[in-house]
C-alpha positions in Angstrom: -127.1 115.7 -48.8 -129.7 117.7 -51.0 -131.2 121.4 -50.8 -135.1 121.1 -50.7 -136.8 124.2 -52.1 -140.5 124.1 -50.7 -143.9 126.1 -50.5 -145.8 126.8 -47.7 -149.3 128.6 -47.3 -152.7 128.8 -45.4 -155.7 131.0 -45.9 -157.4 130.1 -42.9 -156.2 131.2 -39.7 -153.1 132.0 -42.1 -150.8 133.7 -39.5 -150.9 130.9 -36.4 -150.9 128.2 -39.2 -147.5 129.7 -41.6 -146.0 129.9 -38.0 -146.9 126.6 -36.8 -146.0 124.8 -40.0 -142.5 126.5 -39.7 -142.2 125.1 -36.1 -143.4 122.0 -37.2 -141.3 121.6 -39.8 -137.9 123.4 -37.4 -139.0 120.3 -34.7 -137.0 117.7 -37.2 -134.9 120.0 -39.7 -133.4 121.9 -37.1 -132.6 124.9 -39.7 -134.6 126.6 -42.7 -134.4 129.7 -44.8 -137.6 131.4 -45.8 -138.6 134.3 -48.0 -140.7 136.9 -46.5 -143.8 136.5 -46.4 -146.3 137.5 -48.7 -150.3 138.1 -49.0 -151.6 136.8 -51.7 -155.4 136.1 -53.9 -156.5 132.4 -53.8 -156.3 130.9 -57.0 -159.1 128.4 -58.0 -160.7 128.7 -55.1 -163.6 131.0 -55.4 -164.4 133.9 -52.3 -161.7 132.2 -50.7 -160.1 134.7 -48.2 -156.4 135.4 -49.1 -153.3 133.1 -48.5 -149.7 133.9 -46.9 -147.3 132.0 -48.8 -144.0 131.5 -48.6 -141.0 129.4 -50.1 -138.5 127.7 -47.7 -135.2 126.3 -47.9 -133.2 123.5 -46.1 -130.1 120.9 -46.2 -131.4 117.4 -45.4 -130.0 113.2 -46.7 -133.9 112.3 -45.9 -135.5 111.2 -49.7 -138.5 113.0 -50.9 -140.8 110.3 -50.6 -140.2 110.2 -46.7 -140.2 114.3 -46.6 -143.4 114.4 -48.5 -144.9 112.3 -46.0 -143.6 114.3 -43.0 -145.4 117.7 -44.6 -148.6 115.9 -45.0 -148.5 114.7 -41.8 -148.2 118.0 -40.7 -150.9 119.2 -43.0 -152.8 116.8 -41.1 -152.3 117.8 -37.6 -152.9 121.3 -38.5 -156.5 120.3 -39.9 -156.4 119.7 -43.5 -158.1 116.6 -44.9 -155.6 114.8 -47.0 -158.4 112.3 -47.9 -160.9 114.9 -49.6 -160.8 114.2 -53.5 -161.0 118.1 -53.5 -159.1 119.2 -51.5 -156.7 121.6 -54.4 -159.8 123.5 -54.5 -160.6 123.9 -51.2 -159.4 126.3 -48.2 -156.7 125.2 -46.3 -155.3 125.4 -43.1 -151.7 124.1 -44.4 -150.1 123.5 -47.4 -146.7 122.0 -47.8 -145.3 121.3 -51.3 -141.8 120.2 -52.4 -141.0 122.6 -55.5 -137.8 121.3 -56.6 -133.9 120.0 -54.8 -130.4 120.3 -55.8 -127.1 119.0 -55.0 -126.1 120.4 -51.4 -123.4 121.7 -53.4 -124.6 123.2 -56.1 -124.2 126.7 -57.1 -126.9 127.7 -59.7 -130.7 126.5 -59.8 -131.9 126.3 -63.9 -134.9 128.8 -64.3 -137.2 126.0 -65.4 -137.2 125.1 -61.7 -138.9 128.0 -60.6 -142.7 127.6 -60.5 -144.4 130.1 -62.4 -146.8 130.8 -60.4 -147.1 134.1 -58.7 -148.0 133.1 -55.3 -145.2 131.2 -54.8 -142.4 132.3 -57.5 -141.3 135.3 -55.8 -140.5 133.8 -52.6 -138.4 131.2 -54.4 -136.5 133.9 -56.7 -135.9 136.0 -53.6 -134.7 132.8 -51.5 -132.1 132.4 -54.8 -130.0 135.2 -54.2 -130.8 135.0 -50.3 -128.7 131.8 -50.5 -126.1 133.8 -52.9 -127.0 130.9 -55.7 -126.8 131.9 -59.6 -130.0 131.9 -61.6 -130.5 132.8 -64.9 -133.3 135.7 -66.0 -134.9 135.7 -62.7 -134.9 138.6 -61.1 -136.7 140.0 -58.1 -139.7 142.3 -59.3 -142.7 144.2 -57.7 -141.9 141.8 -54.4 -145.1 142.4 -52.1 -144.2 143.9 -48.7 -143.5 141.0 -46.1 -146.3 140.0 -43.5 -145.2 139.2 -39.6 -146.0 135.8 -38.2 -144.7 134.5 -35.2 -142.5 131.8 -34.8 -141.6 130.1 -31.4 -141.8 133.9 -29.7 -139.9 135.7 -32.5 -141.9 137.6 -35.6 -140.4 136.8 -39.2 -142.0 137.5 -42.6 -140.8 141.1 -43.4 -137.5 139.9 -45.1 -135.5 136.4 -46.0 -134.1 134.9 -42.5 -132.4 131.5 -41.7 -134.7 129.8 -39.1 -132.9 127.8 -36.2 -133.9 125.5 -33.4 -131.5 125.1 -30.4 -131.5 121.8 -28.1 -133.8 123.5 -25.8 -136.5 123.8 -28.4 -135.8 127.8 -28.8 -135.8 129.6 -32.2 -132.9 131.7 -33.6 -133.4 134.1 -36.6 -130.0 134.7 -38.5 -129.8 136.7 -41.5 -126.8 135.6 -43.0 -124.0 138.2 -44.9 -122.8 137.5 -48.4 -119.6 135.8 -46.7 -121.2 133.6 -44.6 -123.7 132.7 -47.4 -120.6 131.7 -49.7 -119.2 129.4 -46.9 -122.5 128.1 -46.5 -122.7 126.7 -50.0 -119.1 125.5 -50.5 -117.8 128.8 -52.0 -114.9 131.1 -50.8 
């Protein structure tokens, strides 16, 4: 089993698409953490209207390769053109990036995995201590206010949350305590 850290954004139609991706994306994980999420200024991409990002978080024994082509898929469905040669300078409807995994059981995440940049390192740092892991020298700082997106009938975005779908298709927001974020990861 390995922990997947990802990214996830959209600048067009960015609030039905972040929600969609996450239902997407809940329809065969079945359980994700997220950040909050956050606005942020396109990068690259010239009078681009803003993105929400986010980073996410889940348990899965599917490899990378086969995850990687799930999130395009995705991308795909939700209208992005994974063919475009230009498409990392483009708008985009959804984007879906694998940042980095671990052990399932792991307890610390090295702070050259965390991407530098500032649209998506945030999210990540403050999915870190969400998940009660160690990392060293990141720390949360000037964290943008989260914005509200609906997934499956319930608003997230304002603060980290453990996404859940039930066997009737239905979304469950947790947010975990310290205890149960200990147990979680293999830790009393």
């Amino acid at each position: 089993m390995t922990r997947y850290f990802i990214g996830l954004g959209s600048n067009i139609a960015p609030n039905r698409n972040v929600g969609e991706m996450l239902n997407a994306l809940l329809r065969f994980l079945h359980r994700i953490d997220v950040s909050r999420i956050i606005e942020t200024c396109p990068v690259g991409i010239p009078d681009a209207p803003g993105f929400l990002n986010l980073a996410a978080s889940f348990l899965s024994e599917k490899d990378e390769d086969t995850l990687k082509r799930k999130f395009n898929q995705i991308e795909a469905t939700l209208g992005r053109d994974r063919q475009d040669g230009e498409r990392k300078w483009q708008n985009r409807t959804a984007d879906i990036d694998i940042l980095f995994k671990l052990p399932a059981r792991e307890t610390s995440v090295k702070p050259t995995l965390i991407p530098p940049e500032p649209y998506v390192a945030p999210g990540v740092v403050e999915l870190i201590h969400y998940l009660d892991l160690e990392v060293e020298k990141a720390v949360l700082t000037d964290m943008k206010p989260g914005v509200e997106v609906e997934v499956g009938g319930v608003a997230i975005g304002k603060s980290p949350v453990t996404l859940q779908a039930t066997w009737d298709g239905k979304i469950t927001v947790h947010e975990m305590q310290t205890v149960d974020r200990r147990i979680r990861n293999g830790r009393k």
